[in-house]
C-alpha positions in Angstrom: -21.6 -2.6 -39.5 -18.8 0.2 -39.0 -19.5 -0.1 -35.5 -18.7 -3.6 -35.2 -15.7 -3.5 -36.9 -14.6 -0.4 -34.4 -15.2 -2.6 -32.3 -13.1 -5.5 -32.8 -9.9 -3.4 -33.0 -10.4 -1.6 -29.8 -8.5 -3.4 -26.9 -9.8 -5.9 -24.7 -10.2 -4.3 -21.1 -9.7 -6.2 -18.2 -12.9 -6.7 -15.7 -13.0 -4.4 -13.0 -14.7 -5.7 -10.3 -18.1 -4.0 -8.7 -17.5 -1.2 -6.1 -17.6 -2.3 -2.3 -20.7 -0.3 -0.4 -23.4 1.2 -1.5 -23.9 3.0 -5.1 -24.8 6.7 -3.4 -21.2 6.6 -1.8 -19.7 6.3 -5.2 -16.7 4.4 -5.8 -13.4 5.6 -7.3 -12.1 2.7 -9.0 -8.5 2.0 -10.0 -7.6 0.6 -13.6 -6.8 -3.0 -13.1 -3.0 -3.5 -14.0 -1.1 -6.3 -15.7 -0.1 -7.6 -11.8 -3.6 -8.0 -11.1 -3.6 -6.2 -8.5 -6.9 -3.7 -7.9 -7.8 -1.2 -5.8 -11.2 -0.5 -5.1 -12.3 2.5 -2.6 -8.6 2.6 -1.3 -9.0 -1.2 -0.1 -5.9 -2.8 -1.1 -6.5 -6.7 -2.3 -3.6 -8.9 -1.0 -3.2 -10.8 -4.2 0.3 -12.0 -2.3 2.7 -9.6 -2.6 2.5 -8.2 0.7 3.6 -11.9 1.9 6.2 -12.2 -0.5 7.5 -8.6 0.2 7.6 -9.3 4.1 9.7 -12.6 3.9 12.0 -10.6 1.4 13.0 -8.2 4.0 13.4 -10.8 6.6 17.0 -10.7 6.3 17.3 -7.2 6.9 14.4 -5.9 9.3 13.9 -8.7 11.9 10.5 -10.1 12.5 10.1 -7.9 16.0 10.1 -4.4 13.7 7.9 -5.8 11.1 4.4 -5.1 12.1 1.2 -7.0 10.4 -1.2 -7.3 13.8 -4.3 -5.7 13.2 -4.7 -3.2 16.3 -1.3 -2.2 16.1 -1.6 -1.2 12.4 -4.8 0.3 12.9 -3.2 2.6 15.3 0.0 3.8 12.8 -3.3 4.3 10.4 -3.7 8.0 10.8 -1.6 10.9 11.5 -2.6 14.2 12.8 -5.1 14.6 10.2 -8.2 13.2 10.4 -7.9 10.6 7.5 -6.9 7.1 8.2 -6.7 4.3 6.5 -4.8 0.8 7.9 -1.5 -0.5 6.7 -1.0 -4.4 5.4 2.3 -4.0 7.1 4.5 -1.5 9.6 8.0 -1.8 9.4 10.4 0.0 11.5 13.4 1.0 10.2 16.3 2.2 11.7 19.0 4.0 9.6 19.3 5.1 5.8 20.5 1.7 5.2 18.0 -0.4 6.0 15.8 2.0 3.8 17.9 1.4 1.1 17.8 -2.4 1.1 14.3 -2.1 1.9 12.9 0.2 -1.5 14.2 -2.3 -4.1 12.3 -5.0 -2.5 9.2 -3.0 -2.5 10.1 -2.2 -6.2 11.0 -5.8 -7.1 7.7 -6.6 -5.7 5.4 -3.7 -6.7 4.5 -2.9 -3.4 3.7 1.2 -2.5 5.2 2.4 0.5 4.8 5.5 2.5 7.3 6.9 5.0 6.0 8.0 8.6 8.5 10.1 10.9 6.5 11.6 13.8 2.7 11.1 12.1 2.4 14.8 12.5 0.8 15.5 9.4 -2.2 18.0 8.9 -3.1 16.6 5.1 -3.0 12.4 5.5 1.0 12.2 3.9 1.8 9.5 6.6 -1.2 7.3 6.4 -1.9 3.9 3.5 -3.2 1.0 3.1 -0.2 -0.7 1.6 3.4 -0.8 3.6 4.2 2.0 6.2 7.7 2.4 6.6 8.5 4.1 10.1 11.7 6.4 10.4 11.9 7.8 13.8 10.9 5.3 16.1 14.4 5.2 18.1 15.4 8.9 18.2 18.2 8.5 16.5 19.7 8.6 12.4 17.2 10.6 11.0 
């Protein structure tokens, strides 16, 4: 009877849902957060925030430096390491001010982002599955 009332005071936790691939892999599961977002095995679910992110930078970053296709962004997936994983979205930014109107849209939509300069990396910092935001595309600013 303890046990039960233990029980009843402990918080509710929120399903998690079963890992992708098979069980001798393992799977290193991610707690699920009040957003609802989850990520399983480094897969990020879309729950639409990557959508809602993109059209709120439209106004800053024009559609031809924001990258979504998915051969380019598997190819700005690794670095010079050998991890990789593919980014929802690539943008390209071009000076210190377009970072810093960029950030607190990522923040106002909890969306992670990563920085890439040259992708030369030995240790996977450059590479995610979430937004890549690439610094020295043009040479210049940074």
């Amino acid at each position: 009877q303890r046990e039960a009332e233990q029980a009843d005071d402990s918080p509710e936790r929120p399903a998690v849902p079963p890992p992708r691939g098979e069980e001798r892999y393992g799977a290193a599961l991610s707690a699920v957060h009040a957003s609802g977002f989850v990520n399983v095995d480094g897969g990020r679910v879309d729950d639409g925030r990557y959508g809602a992110f993109r059209d709120s930078i439209s106004g800053v970053i024009p559609a031809s430096r924001q990258i979504d296709d998915p051969i380019r962004t598997f190819a700005y997936g690794t670095d010079a390491s050998f991890y990789r994983l593919t980014p929802k979205l690539v943008v390209k930014v071009h000076d210190e001010e377009e970072v810093s109107q960029v950030l607190p849209k990522a923040v106002e939509h909890m969306t992670p982002v990563t920085f890439r300069a040259a992708g030369t990396s030995l240790s996977g910092q450059a590479v995610t599955d979430s937004v890549l935001l690439k610094l020295s595309h043009t040479g210049k600013h940074f």
